[in-house]
N, C-alpha and C positions, 0 to 999 in steps of 0.2 A: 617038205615039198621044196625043190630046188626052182628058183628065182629066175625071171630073166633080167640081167644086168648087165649085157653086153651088147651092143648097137654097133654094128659094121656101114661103112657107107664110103662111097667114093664123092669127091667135089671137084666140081668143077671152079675153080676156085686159085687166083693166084700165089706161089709159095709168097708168103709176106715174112720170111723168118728173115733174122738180122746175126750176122755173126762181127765179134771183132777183127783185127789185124790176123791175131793168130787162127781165127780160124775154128771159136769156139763160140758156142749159142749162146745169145745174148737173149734175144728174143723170139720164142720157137713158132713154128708156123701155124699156121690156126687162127687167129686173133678173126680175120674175117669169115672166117667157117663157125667158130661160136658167139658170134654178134650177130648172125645171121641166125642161129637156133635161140638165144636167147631172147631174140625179137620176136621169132616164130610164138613162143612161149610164152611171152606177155600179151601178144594178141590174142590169146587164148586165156586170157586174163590168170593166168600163174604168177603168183610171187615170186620174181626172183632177182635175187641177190647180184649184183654186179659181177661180170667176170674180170677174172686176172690171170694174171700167170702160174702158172703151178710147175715151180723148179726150174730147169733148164728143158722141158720137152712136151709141156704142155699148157692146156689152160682149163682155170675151175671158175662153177659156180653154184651158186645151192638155189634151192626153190623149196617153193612150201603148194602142195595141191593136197588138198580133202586134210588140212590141219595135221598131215604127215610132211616130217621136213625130208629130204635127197641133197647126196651131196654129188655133183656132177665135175670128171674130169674127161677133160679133151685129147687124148694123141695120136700119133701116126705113125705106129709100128710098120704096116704096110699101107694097107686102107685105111679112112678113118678111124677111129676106135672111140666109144664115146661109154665110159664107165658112171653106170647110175647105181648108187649107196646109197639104203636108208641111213637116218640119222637119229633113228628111230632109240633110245634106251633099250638095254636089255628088259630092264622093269616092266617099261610099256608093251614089249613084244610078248611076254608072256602074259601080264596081263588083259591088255585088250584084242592079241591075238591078229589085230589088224593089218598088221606093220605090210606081212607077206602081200595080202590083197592091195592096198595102196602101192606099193612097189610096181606090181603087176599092171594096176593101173595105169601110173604117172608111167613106165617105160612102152604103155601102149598110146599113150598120149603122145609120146616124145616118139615114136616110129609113125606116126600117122601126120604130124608132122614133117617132119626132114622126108617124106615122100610126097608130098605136096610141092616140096622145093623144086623148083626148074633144075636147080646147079647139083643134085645130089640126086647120086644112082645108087641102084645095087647095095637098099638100103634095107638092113636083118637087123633081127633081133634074135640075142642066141640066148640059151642057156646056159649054166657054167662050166657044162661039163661036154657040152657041143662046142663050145668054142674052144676047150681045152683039147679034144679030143682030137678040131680038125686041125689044131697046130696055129689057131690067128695068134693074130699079136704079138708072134715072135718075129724078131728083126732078121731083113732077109742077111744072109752070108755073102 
């Protein structure tokens, strides 16, 4: 059974990205678009892990809901993009079978959320093969 792990969203939200002289990301934009969800998330009392940067174009953080960990990255292909991974063991996913349902959960916890936000529209939750299909996440030309 195929997961949803894809969350689309637009913010209202200042670009906070930082580049050098020449014109390369330093620091990619998002920082107040996932301080803003990670807060969301611990007032819904989640564990979660501090974010940070992730490479040049985005930002992560992990969380723990129902004793399943996710590992969470932030970017902005066009819209937002917000990718949720279990972190689940293969071992465990066969064994207790769970792994799928938590997933399903924590990424219906995280859309019901970021649509409570004032600053955030036009916020989906896809599947992998709906989001593949409708062409997101690819950078415009």
């Amino acid at each position: 059974m195929q997961q949803r792990k894809f969350l689309t969203f637009d913010a209202d939200l200042l670009d906070d990205s930082s580049e050098d002289s020449r014109g390369n990301v330093v620091t990619p934009n998002g920082r107040k678009v996932v301080e803003r969800i990670v807060s969301k998330l611990r007032d819904r009392g989640i564990d979660v892990v501090e974010h940070r940067q992730h490479s040049f174009y985005g930002w992560a953080f992990g969380a723990t809901y129902h004793s399943a960990a996710f590992y969470c990255i932030l970017q902005h292909p066009k819209s937002w993009l917000l990718l949720i991974k279990s972190k689940t063991s293969l071992f465990d996913r066969l064994r207790f079978r769970a792994s799928a349902q938590d997933l399903q959960a924590f990424s219906d916890l995280v859309l019901e959320e970021l649509r409570k936000e004032p600053d955030f529209r036009s916020v989906e939750l896809h599947l992998g093969s709906e989001f593949k299909a409708e062409g997101r996440g690819k950078r415009p030309n």
